[in-house]
Every structure is written in C-alpha cells, then in structure tokens.
Phi, psi and omega in degrees: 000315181270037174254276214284350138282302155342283173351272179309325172312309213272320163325303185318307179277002183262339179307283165008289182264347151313289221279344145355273213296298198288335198249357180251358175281311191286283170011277196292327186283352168282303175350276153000254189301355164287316184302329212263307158314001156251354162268002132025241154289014195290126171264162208245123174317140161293127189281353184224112160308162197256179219223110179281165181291144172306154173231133190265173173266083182256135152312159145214121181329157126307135195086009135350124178274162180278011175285310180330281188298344148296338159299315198222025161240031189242342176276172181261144173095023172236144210243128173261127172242156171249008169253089188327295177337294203267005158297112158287292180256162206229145123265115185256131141331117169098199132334137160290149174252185188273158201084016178240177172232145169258138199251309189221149176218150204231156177232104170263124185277137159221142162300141177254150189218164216140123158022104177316313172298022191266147180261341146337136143273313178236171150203141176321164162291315184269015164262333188280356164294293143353288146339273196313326190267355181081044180235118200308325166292012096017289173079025175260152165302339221231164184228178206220137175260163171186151177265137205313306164308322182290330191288344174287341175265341168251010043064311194271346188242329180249359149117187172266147197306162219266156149320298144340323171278140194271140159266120198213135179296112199319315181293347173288330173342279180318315190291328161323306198286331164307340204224341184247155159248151188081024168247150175214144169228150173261143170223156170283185217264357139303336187267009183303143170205162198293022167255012149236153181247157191239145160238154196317143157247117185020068179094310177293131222216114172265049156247012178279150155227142350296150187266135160265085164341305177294350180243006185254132176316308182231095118277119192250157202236122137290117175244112164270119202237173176214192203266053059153322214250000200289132185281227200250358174279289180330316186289328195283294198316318134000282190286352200264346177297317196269007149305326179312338201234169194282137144325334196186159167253357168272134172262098198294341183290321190261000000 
C-alpha cells in the first residue's frame, strides 16, 4: 500500500512539472515572436524630397492678339516677363534673332479693306508702306486705318507708323471706312466682313483660294523660339505652348 501511494505521489509531481516545463516554453516563444514581429514594421521616414516643377519665363512680342494671350497665360507655370534677355521662351513678331531656335511659326495674314462700293481693286505693297511712313511721294489718295494691334504688329516689320495713320478700336473700323472717304484699313484677315472689299497686294488676293502664302505680300510669321542653350524643361515647355496656338488666323471656308 505504501509503494503505490509512493507510486502516485512521485506521478502526481511529474505531471506537475511537464505542464510547468511546457507552459514556460510556450511563454518565451510567444514573447519571441512579438519581439521579432515589431522589429519588423518599423516605417522608415522618406529620404526624397519633393522637388516643384521649373516655372517658366515667357516674353511675348507686342501685337501679340490677346486670344494668345489668354491661352497661354492661364497655364500653370508659366510666368510673363517684359524683359526678352530674362525669357527661356519668347513669341516674336517676325524674323527671330540670333542665337535662338524656333520651335513654331504661326503665319498671320492681313488684309487691305476699303468701302464695299469702291472701285479700286488693288494696290502695291510699297504705296501702303508709304502710306504707312507718311511719305507724301506716294501720289495715293488715301490714309490708312489700323487697330492698336495691327499697329504693334507693323510697327515691328516697317518701323513706327507716321502721324497721319489713324488709330481706331476693331469695332470702329467699319464705320469709319463707311464715313471717311479716302480711308483704307489693313486688318487681319478674321476681321473681315461682307461689307468690305478687300484689295489685290501687288496683284495677290488673300480671298483666293488656295492663298499661296509665299507670295502674298502681308503674312507676318508669330515665332516660338527659345534659346540655342534651353535645357530639356524649357524645350518641352516651349512645345506645349505652341500646341495652343492656330496655325494661321486664316480660315479658308470663311
């Protein structure tokens, strides 16, 4: 009797201490895997700063029309300078000068108009010039109208226009031309309407169709250029400018 009591007692304590032994094992190993699953997860701050987009400088010629300029001063990151020197990108009136590239050339045509009831057809290139420098040898009858924009734009290819050519506002035009006798106005070739006649330029008709640009007397070529030196922001920027704009201000259907 007292072996198998013995017996049991010494069972009792071995039970005892397997669940001990086992219960101080599962312990450390959940510890364990907490420690190793928080080292882990450590987030690590970002190492790359952010970086803004170049903002560009663009020039625009005077006589720019402002439809340009509503276009491409509504996009972001482009900045208007009034100094050309401090311009990545430029639009010019005209020949480009040196040391730049042209990226786009836009051709805008213009027109000479006088009185639908005029009997005249044509006139040289080199009398509306004249016209334009005020010079009385000439032998023309006629004086010249123009809109503060057409004059910034010849203003930039015949130097500036004489006292004698009149400045008037695009809705004034007409009436003028309707009301003066002896008026003639150059306008572009959107402001055209049927109550004017337009006349031949040495011969040359911008209502013809097809108008051979090269050989019709006043197409001023808007140029977008940038700098022989523009890196590759500049250049891209460039192009998405001269995506904005018409090819021409002429429309041949109308």
């Amino acid at each position: 009797m007292k072996s198998s009591h013995k017996m049991k007692i010494l069972r009792f304590f071995t039970i005892i201490a397997f669940l001990l032994i086992t219960s101080c094992s599962s312990f450390v190993d959940t510890h364990a895997s907490v420690d190793s699953t928080v080292t882990t997860v450590q987030i690590q701050p970002s190492s790359t700063p952010f970086q803004p987009d170049q903002i560009i400088n663009l020039f625009l010629s005077p006589g720019v029309p402002e439809a340009w300029v509503t276009l491409v001063t509504g996009q972001e990151g482009i900045s208007l300078v009034n100094d050309p020197s401090t311009a990545e990108v430029s639009i010019l009136v005209n020949s480009p000068k040196n040391n730049i590239s042209t990226v786009f050339t836009s051709k805008m045509v213009y027109s000479v108009a006088v009185p639908f009831f005029t009997v005249q057809d044509g006139i040289e290139l080199s009398e509306i010039i004249r016209l334009w420098q005020g010079d009385g040898a000439g032998g023309s009858d006629y004086a010249l109208i123009v809109s503060p924009a057409t004059k910034l734009v010849l203003d930039e290819i015949w130097g500036p226009s004489a006292s004698s050519v009149q400045i008037a506002q695009d809705d004034a035009i007409l009436p003028a031309l309707e009301n003066t006798a002896g008026l003639m106005a150059i306008i572009p070739f959107e402001a055209i309407t049927p109550r004017m006649k337009i006349l031949k330029i040495s011969g040359q008709s911008p209502l013809e169709k097809p108008l051979d640009e090269d050989r019709y007397p006043l197409v001023v070529p808007l140029n977008v250029v940038i700098r022989e030196d523009a890196n590759q922001k500049v250049a891209e920027a460039a192009q998405k400018i001269a995506q904005l704009l018409p090819a021409t201000n002429r429309d041949e259907s109308k």
